[in-house]
C-alpha positions in Angstrom: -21.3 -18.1 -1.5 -19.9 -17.2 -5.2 -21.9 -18.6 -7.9 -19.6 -18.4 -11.3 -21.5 -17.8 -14.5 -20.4 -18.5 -18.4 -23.5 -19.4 -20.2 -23.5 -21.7 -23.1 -25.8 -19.1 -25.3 -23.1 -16.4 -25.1 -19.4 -17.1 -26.5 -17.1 -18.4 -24.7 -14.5 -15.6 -22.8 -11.8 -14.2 -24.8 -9.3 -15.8 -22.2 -9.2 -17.1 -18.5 -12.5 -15.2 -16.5 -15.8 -16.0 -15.6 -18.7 -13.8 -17.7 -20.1 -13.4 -14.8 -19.9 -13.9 -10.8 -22.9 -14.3 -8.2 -22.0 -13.1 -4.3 -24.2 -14.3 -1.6 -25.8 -12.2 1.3 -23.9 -11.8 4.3 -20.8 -11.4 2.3 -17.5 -9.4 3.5 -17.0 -7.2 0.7 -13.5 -5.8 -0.5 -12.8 -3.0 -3.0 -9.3 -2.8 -3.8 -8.3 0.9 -5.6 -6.3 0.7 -9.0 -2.8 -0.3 -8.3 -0.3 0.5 -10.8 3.1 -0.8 -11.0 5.2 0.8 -8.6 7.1 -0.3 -5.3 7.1 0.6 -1.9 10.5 2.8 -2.7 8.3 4.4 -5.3 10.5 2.7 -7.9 8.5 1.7 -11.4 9.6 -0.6 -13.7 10.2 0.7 -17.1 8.9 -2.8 -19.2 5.1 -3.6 -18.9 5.5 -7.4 -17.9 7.3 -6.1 -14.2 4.7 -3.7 -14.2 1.6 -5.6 -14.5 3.3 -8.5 -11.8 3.6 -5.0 -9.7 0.3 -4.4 -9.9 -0.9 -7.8 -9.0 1.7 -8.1 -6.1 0.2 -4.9 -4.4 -3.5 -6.9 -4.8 -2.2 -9.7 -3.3 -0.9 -7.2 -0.2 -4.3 -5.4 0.1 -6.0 -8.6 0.1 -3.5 -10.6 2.7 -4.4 -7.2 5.0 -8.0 -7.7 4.6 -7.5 -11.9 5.5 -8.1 -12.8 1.6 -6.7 -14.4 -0.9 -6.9 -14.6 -5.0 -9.5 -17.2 -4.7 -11.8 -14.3 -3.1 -11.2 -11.7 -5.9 -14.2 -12.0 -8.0 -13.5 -9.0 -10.3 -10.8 -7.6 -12.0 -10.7 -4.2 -14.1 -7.4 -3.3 -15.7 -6.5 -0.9 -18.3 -3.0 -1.0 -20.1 -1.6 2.0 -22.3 -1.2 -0.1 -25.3 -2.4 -3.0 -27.2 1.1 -4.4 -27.3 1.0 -4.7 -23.7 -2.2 -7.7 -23.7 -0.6 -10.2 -23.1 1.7 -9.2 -20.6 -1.2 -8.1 -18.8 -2.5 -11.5 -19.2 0.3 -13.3 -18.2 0.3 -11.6 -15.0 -3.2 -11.7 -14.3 -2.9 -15.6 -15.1 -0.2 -16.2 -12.8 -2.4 -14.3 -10.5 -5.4 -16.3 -10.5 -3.5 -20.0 -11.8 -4.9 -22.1 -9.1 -8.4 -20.0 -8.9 -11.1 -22.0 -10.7 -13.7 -21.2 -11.8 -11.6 -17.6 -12.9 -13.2 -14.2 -11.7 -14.7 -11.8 -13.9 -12.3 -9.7 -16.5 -12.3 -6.4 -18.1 -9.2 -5.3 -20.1 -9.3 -2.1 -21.8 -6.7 0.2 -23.5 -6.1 3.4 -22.2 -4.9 7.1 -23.4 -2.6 7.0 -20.3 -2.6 7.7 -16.5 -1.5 9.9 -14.0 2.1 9.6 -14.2 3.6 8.5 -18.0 5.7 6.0 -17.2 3.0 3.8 -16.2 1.9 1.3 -18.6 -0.9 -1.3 -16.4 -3.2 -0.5 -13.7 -5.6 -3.3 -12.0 -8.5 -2.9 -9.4 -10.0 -5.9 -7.9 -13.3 -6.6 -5.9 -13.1 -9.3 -3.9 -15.8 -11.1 -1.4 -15.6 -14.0 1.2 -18.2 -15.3 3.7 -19.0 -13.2 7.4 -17.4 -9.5 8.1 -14.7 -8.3 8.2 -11.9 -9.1 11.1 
């Protein structure tokens, strides 16, 4: 149903993702909003690293309530406040996604801020897996 693309004529991705991903008709379609790194108590960390594992904890809790997993994400957009904060975002996103292979696809950009100041990471996902929704 997914189809996973990195072609040989382009340069390899910067890091862990696909350059590209292919879903198939008939396909149950998830689109998860930007979670940023706060708890259930509305507590936020104040270090990027508990942030960004925030943010991919809250993913994992949208998809277990749609009946997915990581292995159906197969798009991730995040946005961090500061280059300094790259590879805390990808040490998240990697512990995310370690036993997904082939990797989704990954966009990473730095941002002026958001909402709120203290946050640091925010991550959407789309995600897709075989029939409709339960």
């Amino acid at each position: 149903m997914l189809s996973h693309f990195t072609p040989p004529l382009i340069r390899p991705p910067f890091a862990r993702y696909s350059h590209g991903v292919s879903v198939g008709a008939g396909a149950h379609l998830l689109f998860c909003s930007g979670q940023l790194g706060i708890g259930p108590d509305d507590a936020v960390p104040e270090d990027a690293p508990a942030q960004a594992t925030l943010c991919f904890e809250n993913i994992r809790a949208v998809l277990d309530e749609a009946g997915m997993g990581a292995a159906d994400v197969v798009r991730l957009n995040a946005y961090v406040t500061d280059r300094a904060y790259l590879p805390d975002y990808m040490a998240a996103r990697d512990a995310f996604i370690e036993s997904v292979d082939p990797p989704p696809a990954s966009t990473l950009m730095v941002v002026a801020g958001f909402a709120r100041e203290v946050f640091k990471v925010e991550v959407e996902a789309i995600a897709a897996r075989p029939g409709t929704p339960s």
